[in-house]
C-alpha positions in Angstrom: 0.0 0.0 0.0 1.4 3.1 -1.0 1.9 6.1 1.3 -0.6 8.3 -0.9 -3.7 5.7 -1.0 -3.2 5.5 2.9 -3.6 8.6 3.7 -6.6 8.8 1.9 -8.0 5.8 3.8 -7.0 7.6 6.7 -8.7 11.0 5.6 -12.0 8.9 4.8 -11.8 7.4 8.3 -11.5 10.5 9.9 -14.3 12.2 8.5 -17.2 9.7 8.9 -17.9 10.9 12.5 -18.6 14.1 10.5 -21.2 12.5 8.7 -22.7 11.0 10.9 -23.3 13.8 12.8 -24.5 15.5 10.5 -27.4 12.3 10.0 -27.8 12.5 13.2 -28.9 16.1 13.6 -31.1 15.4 9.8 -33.4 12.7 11.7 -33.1 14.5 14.8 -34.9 17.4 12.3 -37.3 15.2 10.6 -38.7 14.0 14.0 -39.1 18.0 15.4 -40.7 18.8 12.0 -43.0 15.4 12.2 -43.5 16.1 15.9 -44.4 19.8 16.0 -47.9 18.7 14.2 -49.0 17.3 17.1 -48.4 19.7 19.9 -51.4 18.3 22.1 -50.0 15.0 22.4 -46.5 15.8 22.9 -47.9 18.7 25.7 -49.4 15.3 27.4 -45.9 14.0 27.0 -44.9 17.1 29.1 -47.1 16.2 31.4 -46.2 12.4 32.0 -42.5 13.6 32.3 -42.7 15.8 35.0 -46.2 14.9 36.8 -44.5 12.1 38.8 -44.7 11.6 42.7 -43.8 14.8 44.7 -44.7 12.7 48.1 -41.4 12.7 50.0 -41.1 12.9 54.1 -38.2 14.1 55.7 -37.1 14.5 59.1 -35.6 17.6 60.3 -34.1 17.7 63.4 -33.2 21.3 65.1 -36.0 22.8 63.2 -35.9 26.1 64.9 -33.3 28.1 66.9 -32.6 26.5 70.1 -33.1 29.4 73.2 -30.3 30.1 75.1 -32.7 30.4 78.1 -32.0 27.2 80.6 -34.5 24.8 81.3 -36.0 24.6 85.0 -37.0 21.4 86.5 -40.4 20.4 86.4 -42.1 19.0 89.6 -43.7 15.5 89.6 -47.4 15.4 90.3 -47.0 13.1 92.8 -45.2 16.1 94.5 -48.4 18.2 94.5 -50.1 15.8 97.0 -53.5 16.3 95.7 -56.4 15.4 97.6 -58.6 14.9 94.7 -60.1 11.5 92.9 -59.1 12.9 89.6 -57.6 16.4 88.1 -56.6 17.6 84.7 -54.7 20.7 83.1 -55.2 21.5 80.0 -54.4 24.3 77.5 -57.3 25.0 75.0 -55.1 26.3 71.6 -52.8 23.7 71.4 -54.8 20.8 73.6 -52.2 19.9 75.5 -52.6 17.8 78.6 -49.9 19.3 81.1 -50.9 17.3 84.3 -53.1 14.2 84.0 -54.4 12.2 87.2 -57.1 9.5 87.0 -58.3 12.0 84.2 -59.9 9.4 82.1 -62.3 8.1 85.0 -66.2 8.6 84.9 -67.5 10.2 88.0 -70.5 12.2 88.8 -69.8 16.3 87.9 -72.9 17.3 89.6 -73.4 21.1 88.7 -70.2 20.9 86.0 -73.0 19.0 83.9 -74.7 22.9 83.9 -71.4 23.7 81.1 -73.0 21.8 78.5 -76.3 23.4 79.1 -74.3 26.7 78.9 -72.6 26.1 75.7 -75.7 25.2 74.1 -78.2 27.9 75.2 -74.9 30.3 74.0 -74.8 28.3 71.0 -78.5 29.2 70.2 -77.9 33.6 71.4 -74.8 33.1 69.0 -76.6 31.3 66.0 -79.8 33.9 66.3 -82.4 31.2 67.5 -82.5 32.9 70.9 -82.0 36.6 72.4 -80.9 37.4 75.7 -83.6 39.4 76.1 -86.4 36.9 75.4 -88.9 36.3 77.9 -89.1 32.4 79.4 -91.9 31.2 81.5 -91.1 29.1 83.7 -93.0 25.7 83.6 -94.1 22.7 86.4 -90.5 20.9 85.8 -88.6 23.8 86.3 -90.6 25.3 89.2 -90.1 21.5 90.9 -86.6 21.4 90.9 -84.4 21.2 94.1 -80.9 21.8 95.3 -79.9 25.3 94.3 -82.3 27.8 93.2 -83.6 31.0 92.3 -87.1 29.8 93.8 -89.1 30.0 90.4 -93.0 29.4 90.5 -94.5 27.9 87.6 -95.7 30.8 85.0 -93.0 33.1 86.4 -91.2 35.2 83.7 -87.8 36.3 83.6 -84.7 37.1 80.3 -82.9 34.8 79.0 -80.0 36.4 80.4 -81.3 36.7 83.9 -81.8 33.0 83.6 -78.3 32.4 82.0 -76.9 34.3 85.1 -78.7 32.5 87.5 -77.5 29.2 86.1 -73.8 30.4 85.6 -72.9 32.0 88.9 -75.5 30.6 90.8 -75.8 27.2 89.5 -79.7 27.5 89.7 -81.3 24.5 88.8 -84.6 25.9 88.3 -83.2 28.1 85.9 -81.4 25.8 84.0 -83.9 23.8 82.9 -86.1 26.4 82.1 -83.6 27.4 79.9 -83.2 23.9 79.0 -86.7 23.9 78.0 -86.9 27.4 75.9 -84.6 25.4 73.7 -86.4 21.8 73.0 -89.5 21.2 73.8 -88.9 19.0 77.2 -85.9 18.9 79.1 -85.6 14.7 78.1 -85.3 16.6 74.4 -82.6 18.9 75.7 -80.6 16.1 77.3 -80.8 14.3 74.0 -78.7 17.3 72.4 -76.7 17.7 75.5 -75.5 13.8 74.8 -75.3 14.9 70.7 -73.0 17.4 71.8 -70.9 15.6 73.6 -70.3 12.8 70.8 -69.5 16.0 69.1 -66.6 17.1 71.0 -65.2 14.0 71.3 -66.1 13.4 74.9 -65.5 9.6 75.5 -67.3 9.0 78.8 -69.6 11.9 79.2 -73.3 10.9 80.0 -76.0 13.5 80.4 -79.3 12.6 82.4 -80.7 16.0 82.8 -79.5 19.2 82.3 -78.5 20.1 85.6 -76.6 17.4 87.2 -78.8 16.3 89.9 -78.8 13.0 90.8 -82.0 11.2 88.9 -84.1 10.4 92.4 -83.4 14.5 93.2 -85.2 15.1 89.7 -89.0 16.0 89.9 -91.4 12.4 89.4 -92.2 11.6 86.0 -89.1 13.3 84.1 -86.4 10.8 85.0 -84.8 8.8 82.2 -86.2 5.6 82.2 -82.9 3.9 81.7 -82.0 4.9 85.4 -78.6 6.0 84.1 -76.4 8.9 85.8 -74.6 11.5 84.7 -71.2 11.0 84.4 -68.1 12.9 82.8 -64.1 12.5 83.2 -62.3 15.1 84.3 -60.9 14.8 81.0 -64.4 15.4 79.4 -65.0 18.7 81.7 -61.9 20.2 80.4 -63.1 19.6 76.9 -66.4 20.6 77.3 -64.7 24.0 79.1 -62.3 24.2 76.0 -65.1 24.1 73.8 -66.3 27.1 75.7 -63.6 29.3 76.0 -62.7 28.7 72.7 -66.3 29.2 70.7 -67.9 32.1 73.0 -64.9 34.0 74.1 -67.1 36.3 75.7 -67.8 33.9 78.4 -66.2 35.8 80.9 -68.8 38.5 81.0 -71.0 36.1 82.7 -68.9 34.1 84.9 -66.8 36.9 86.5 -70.1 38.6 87.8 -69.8 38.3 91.6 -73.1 39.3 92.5 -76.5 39.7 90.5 -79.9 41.1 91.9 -82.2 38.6 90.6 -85.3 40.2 92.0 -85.6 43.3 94.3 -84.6 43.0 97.9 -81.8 41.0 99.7 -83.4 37.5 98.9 -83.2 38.0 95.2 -79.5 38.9 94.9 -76.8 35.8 93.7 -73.6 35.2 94.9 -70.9 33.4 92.7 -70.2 30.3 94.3 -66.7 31.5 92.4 -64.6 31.9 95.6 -61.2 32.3 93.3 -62.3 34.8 91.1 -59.2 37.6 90.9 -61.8 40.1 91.5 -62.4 38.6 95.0 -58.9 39.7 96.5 -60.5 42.7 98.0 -63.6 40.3 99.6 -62.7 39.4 103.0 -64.4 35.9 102.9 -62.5 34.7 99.5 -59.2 37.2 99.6 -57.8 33.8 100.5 -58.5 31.5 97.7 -58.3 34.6 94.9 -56.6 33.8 92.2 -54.5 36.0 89.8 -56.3 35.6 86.0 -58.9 33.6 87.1 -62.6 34.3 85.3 -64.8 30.9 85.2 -65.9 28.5 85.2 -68.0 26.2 87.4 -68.4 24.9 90.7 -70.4 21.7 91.5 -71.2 19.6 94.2 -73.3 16.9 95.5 -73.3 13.8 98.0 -72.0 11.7 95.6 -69.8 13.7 93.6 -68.3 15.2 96.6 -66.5 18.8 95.7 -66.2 19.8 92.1 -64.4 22.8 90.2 -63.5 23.7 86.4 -61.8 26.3 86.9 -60.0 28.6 83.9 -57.5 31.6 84.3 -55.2 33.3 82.1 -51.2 34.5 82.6 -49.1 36.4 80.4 -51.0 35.9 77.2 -51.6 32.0 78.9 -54.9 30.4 79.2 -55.4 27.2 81.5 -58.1 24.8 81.8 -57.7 23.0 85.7 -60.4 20.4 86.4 -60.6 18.8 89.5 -62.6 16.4 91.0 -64.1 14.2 94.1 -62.5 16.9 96.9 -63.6 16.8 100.7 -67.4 16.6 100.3 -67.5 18.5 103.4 -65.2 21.7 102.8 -66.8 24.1 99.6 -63.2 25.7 99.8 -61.6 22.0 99.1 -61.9 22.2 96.0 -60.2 25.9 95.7 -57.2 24.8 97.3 -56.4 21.7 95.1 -57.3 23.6 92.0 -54.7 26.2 93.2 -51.7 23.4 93.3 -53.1 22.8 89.8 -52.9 25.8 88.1 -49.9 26.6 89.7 -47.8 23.5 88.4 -49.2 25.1 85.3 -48.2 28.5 85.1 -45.3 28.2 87.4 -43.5 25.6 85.2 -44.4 26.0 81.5 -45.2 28.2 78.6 -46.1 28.6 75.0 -43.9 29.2 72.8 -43.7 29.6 68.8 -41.4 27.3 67.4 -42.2 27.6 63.3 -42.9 30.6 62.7 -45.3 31.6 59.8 -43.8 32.1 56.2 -40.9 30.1 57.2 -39.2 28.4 53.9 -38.3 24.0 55.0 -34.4 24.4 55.0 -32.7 21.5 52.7 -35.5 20.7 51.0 -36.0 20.6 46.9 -38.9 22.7 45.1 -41.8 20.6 43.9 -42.2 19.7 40.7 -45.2 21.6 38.8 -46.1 20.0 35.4 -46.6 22.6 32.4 -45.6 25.5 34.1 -43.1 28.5 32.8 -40.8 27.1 36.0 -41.1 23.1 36.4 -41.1 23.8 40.0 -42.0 26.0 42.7 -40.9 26.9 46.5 -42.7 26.4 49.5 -43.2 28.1 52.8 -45.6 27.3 56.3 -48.8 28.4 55.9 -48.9 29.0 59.3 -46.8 29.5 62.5 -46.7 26.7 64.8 -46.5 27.0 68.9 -46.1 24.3 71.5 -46.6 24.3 75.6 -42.9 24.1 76.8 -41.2 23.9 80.0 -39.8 27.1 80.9 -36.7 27.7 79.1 -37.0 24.6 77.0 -35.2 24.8 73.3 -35.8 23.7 70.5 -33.3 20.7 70.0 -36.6 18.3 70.5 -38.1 19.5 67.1 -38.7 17.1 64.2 -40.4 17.5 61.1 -41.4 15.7 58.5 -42.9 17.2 55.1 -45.0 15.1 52.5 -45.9 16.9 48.8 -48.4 16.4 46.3 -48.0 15.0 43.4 -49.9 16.0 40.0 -49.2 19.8 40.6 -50.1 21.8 37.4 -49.9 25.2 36.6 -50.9 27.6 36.8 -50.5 27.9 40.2 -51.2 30.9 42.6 -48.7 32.4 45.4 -50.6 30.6 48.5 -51.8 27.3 46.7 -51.0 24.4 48.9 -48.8 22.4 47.7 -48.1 19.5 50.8 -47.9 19.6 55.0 -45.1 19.4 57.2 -45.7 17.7 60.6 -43.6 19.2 63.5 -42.9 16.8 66.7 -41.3 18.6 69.4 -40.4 16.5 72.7 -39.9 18.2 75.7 -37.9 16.8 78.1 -39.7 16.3 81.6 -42.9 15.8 79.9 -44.3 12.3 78.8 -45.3 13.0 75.5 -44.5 14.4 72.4 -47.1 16.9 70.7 -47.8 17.0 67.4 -48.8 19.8 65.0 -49.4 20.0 60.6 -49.3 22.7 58.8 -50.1 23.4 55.0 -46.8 24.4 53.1 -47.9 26.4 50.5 -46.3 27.7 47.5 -44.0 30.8 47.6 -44.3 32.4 44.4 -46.8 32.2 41.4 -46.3 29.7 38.6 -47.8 30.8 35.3 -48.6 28.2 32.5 -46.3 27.7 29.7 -47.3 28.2 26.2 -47.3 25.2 23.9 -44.8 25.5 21.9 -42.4 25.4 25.4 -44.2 22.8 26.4 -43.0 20.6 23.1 -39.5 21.6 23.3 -39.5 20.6 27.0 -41.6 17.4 26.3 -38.9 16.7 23.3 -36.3 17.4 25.6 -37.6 14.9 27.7 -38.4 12.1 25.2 -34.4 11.7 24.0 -33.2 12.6 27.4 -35.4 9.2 27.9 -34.1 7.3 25.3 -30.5 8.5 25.7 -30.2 7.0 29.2 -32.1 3.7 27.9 -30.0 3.3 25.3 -27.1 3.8 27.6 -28.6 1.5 30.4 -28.2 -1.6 27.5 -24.1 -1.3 27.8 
């Protein structure tokens, strides 16, 4: 072989790459001419490519700034000795149990079964179907009732309001179920919502046999439930119930901080608030002693069997606490005072709430979504919402976890503010028994605008040979 006919062989060899480049960008041509006649189906390609699962979860520990503040020791509650059959603390934003004791037992509330009465005459002022200043007649049933009372005779007439008060401060039992009554037709009717309502809430042992709380052989003959079953509610339950109203009628204190009410003219028709820890009794010399700083509600009860009840509510540095306690000396009214002090004292003495996640707050480390025909193929995301837990005093932060999960399928366009997944913070506290638990919506940061068709075939072209690329490379 001569030195001139190799080099040519050499030149030839040299150059096919060339070629077949140049082939290779002709059918690569052919198919975006063929291809671009059908931009519908190849804008569903699009949308295959990119609509695949978003759903991811990811743990995140040290999800906020830990405080510098140090943590202070929380008591046991075996160190409150208290002289109760059950008690509860509870705060009503976040639900959180703080002290628990026997809270999960059934025993008779006696006049802490008037709260559910409460809620729902409120229920009906607040929905329009009554007016505090509608006129009730009192009927037989109400007239007959015992225990404590505003002495009503049967046709007597008084406001809804006067009534309310009555029940609220004075735990009337007359006027209770004339209330009850004004809102069914019979107080057996009532009951039946009282036990609706309950089911509602998510009360697991509550029982309602009247609306008062009496036992059923102290209510009048012929209006007892004829399955002979007693009222009953947890402590748990009473500080639901008292969550429910604190929470929906925020105005509740304007009723249950009034210390004394003139019923009817003269010293006989004046109420006193069987309240003794009111704040606003620090200045009376029979209850200065069991005053309490904050407190305005909520409701006493007592009877034979239930011995010395109190659901009691007060609020500390922007704080509000739910105490509920239960089954204290059935001979000392002020028994019941003194426990629910220990109570609420553990409470505000040793925790707080405190934001952890605050609103608007991007998830560090994490990747956009993917959003399927967009102008951007994917978007940021931020909480929707700030999120707050009941702490220990001083606690930090290293007990948060979180774990996000996105939805899949997002199309465009999409809005600034469109939900886009949740994120689940756990925080842990240590010195208290379990963790709480909060979601919030992540939703997306910016708006995503829909992308024009003929984007939408470059990308979903893109994304066909990008495809076939890495199949064809998968075979070697």
């Amino acid at each position: 072989m001569t030195s001139t006919y190799k080099s040519k062989v050499e030149k030839n060899r040299f150059a096919q790459p060339k070629f077949l480049k140049r082939s290779a960008a002709s059918v690569l041509l052919i198919h975006m001419l063929c291809l671009s006649v059908v931009p519908a189906n190849l804008a569903s390609a699009a949308a295959d490519t990119t609509t695949q699962s978003q759903t991811t979860t990811t743990e995140t520990k040290d999800a906020a700034t830990p405080a510098t503040t140090a943590q202070k020791a929380i008591p046991t509650v075996e160190s409150l000795n208290l002289a109760v059959k059950s008690a509860v603390l509870l705060e009503p934003t976040t639900g959180e149990v703080i002290l628990s004791l026997d809270a999960e037992t059934a025993l008779p509330p006696a006049s802490m079964t008037k709260m559910m009465t409460e809620y729902i005459v409120a229920e009906q002022v607040k929905q329009g179907k009554l007016g505090w200043d509608d006129v009730v007649t009192t009927s037989a049933n109400a007239a007959a009732q015992v225990g404590s009372r505003v002495f009503l005779a049967q046709g007597d007439q008084h406001t809804v309001k006067d009534l309310y008060i009555a029940m609220a401060i004075g735990s009337a039992n007359d006027a209770t179920v004339a209330l009850a009554e004004t809102v069914a037709p019979t107080e057996i009717e009532f009951v039946k919502l009282m036990n609706s309502e309950a089911k509602r809430m998510g009360m697991t042992t509550a029982h309602f046999a009247n609306s008062t709380g009496l036992d059923i052989a102290d209510m009048p003959e012929g209006t007892r439930p004829s399955d002979g079953k007693e009222t009953v509610m947890s402590a748990m339950d009473a500080a639901i119930l008292a969550k429910y109203i604190v929470t929906d009628h925020p105005d509740f204190n304007e009723f249950t901080t009034i210390q004394s009410y003139q019923f009817r003219p003269g010293d006989s028709g004046r109420i006193d608030n069987l309240d003794w820890m009111l704040e606003a009794n620090a200045t009376v010399p029979n209850f200065k002693a069991y005053a309490y700083e904050g407190l305005d509600g909520l409701k006493t009860g007592h009877t034979a069997a239930a011995g010395n009840n109190f659901t009691g509510t007060a609020i500390r540095d922007g704080m509000r606490l739910i105490s509920v306690v239960m089954g204290t000396d059935v001979n000392n009214q002020g028994s019941r005072f003194v426990e629910t002090r220990k109570v609420l004292d553990y409470g505000f003495n040793n925790f707080e709430i405190k934001e952890m996640v605050a609103a608007g707050k991007a998830i560090e480390g994490e990747e956009p979504v993917a959003v399927a025909k967009g102008k951007e193929e994917s978007v940021a995301y931020e909480t929707a919402g700030a999120i707050s837990f009941v702490v220990p005093k001083g606690a930090d932060a290293s007990g948060l976890k979180m774990q996000s999960s996105l939805e899949s399928g997002l199309e465009a366009p999409i809005a600034k503010g469109d939900k886009v997944g949740t994120a689940t913070y756990t925080y842990q506290a240590e010195g208290m028994a379990e963790a709480q638990t909060k979601t919030v919506d992540l939703v997306a940061s910016a708006d995503v605008e829909k992308a024009g068709w003929f984007k939408q075939l470059m990308r979903a072209i893109g994304g066909f040979f990008s495809d076939l690329f890495e199949g064809i490379k998968n075979l070697f």
